[in-house]
Each structure stands twice: as C-alpha cells, then as structure tokens.
C-alpha positions in Angstrom: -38.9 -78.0 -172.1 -40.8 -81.1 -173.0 -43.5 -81.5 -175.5 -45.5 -83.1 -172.5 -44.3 -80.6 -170.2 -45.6 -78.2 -172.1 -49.1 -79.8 -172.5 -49.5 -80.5 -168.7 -48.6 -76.5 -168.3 -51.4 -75.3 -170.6 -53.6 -77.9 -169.1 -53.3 -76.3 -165.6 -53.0 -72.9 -167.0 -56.5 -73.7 -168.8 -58.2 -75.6 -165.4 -56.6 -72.7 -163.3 -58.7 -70.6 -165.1 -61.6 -72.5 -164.4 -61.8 -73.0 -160.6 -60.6 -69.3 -159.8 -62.9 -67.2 -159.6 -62.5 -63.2 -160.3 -64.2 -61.0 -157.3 -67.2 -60.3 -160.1 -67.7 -63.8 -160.9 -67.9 -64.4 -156.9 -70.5 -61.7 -156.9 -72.0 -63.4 -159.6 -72.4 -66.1 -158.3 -73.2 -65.2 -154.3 -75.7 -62.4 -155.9 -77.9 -65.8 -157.5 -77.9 -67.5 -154.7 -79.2 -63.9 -152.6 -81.7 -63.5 -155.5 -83.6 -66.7 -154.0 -83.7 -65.9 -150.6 -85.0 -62.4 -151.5 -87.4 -63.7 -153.8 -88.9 -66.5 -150.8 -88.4 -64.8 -148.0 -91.2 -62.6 -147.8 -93.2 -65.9 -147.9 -91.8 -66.8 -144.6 -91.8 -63.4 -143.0 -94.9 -62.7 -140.7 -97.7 -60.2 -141.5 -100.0 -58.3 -139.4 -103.1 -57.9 -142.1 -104.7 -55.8 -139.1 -101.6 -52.8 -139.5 -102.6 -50.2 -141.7 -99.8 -49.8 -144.8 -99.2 -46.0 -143.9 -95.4 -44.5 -145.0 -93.8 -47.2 -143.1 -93.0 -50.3 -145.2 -93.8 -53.9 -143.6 -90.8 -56.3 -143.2 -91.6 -58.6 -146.3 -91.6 -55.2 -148.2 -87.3 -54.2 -146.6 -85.0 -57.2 -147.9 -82.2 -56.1 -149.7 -79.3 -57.3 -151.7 -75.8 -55.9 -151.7 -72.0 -55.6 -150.3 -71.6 -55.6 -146.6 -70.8 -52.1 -145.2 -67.0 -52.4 -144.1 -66.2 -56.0 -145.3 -63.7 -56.4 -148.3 -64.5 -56.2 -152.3 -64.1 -60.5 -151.9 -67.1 -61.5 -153.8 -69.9 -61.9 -150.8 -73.2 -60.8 -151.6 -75.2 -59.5 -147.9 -78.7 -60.3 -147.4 -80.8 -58.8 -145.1 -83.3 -56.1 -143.7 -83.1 -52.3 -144.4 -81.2 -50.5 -141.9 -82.5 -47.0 -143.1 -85.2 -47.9 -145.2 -86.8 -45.2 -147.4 -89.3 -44.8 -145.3 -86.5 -43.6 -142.2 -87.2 -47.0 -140.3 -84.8 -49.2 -139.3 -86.3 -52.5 -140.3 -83.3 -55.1 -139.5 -84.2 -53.5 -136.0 -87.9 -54.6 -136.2 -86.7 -57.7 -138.0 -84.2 -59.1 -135.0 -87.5 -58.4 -132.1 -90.0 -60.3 -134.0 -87.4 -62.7 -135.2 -85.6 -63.2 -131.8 -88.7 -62.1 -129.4 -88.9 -60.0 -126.1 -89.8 -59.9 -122.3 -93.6 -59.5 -123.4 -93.3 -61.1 -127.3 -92.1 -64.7 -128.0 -89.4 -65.4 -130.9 -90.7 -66.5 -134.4 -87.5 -68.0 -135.8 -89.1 -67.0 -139.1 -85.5 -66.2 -140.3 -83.3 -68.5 -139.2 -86.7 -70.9 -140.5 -86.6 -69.3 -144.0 -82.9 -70.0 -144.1 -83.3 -73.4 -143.6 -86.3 -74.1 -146.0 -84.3 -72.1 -149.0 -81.3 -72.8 -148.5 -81.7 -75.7 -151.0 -82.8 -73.7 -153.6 -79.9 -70.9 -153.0 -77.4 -73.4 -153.7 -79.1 -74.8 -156.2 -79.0 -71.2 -158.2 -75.4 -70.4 -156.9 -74.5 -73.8 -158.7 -75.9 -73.2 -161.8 -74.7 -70.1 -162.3 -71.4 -71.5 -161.5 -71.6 -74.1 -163.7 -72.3 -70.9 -166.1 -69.2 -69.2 -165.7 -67.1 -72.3 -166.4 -68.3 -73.1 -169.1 -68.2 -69.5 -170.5 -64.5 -69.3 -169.2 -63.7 -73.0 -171.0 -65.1 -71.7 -174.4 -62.3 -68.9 -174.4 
C-alpha cells in the first residue's frame, strides 16, 4: 500500500470513530436531551391547587426517564408519564384525558405544548453532550 493510502485509511478509521455512536453513547446522548423535558415539563403540566396531595401523586410529580418497554437496546431514551406509579395509579392514563380531553372536559395540549416550547433546549443539551463525546473519542 501507499504511504497516502495509508494516511487516508487511518483518517477514516479515526472520523469513523467519531460519527458512530456506541448504543451507550446514544443513551448518552438521548438521556440529556430527556433530562430537559423532565426537568420543564412539570412547569407546563396543569395543577389543581384545590386537590388534596393524599397517596396519589399529581401529574407534574409521574415523569419518568428510561428504555421503552419492548423496543430494542438502540440508544432511545422514553419519556413520559408513570404507568404504575408508586402510588398504584396509572398516570400516562390521567395524563392522555387531561392532555387530549373528553365528552364533558376539553383538551389542554399541555403536552404536545411543552414539547414544542423545549424542544429547543432538548436539542440544545443532546448537542452539547454530543459534541462531548467527540471530542473525548478524538483525544484517544
């Protein structure tokens, strides 16, 4: 092989480390981003100040982070309500009537609305942090 041949090999060997990603770098990176919208959304999220705070949790109190039951190990990080909270309530239930409305209750949006308004900031974190890993991975 060619001296430049050689060059131009380690050069893509080098930038092919760069660009992909390992499953837990995708995590990484997807986790940052969820990070954000659990750390807003509760300012979006309606609140009945007239509801005593028994044993059941309110809404802004249920977001969690984490894998998506049945999907593949690929690096996605879910976002969302409880399902089994551990208070025993279903709170992504709850969520999708006062998100989506009913017959007698009209739909806030506030999630699809919260998406919107942070979704700025989630990429703004899921950048950084990838902008992170490169450059750890480059120093190698």
């Amino acid at each position: 092989m060619s001296d430049f041949e050689n060059q131009m090999n380690g050069m893509l060997n080098q930038l092919g480390g760069l660009v992909n990603l390992s499953v837990e770098e995708r995590e990484e990176v997807t986790k940052s981003g969820a990070d954000v919208l659990k750390e807003n959304m509760p300012s979006v999220t309606p609140y009945n100040g007239r509801r005593k705070h028994g044993r059941i949790d309110h809404l802004k109190d249920s977001f969690e982070i984490g894998p998506i039951q049945g999907e593949p190990e690929d690096g996605h990080t879910g976002f969302g309500f409880a399902k089994k909270g551990k208070d025993g309530v279903n709170h992504a239930r709850i969520a999708r009537f006062v998100n989506d409305g009913t017959v007698k209750k009209a739909p806030t949006h506030f999630i699809d609305k919260g998406f919107v308004e942070f979704q700025g900031e989630a990429n703004e974190a899921m950048a950084k942090k990838l902008s992170d890993i490169q450059l750890r991975k480059a120093k190698k």
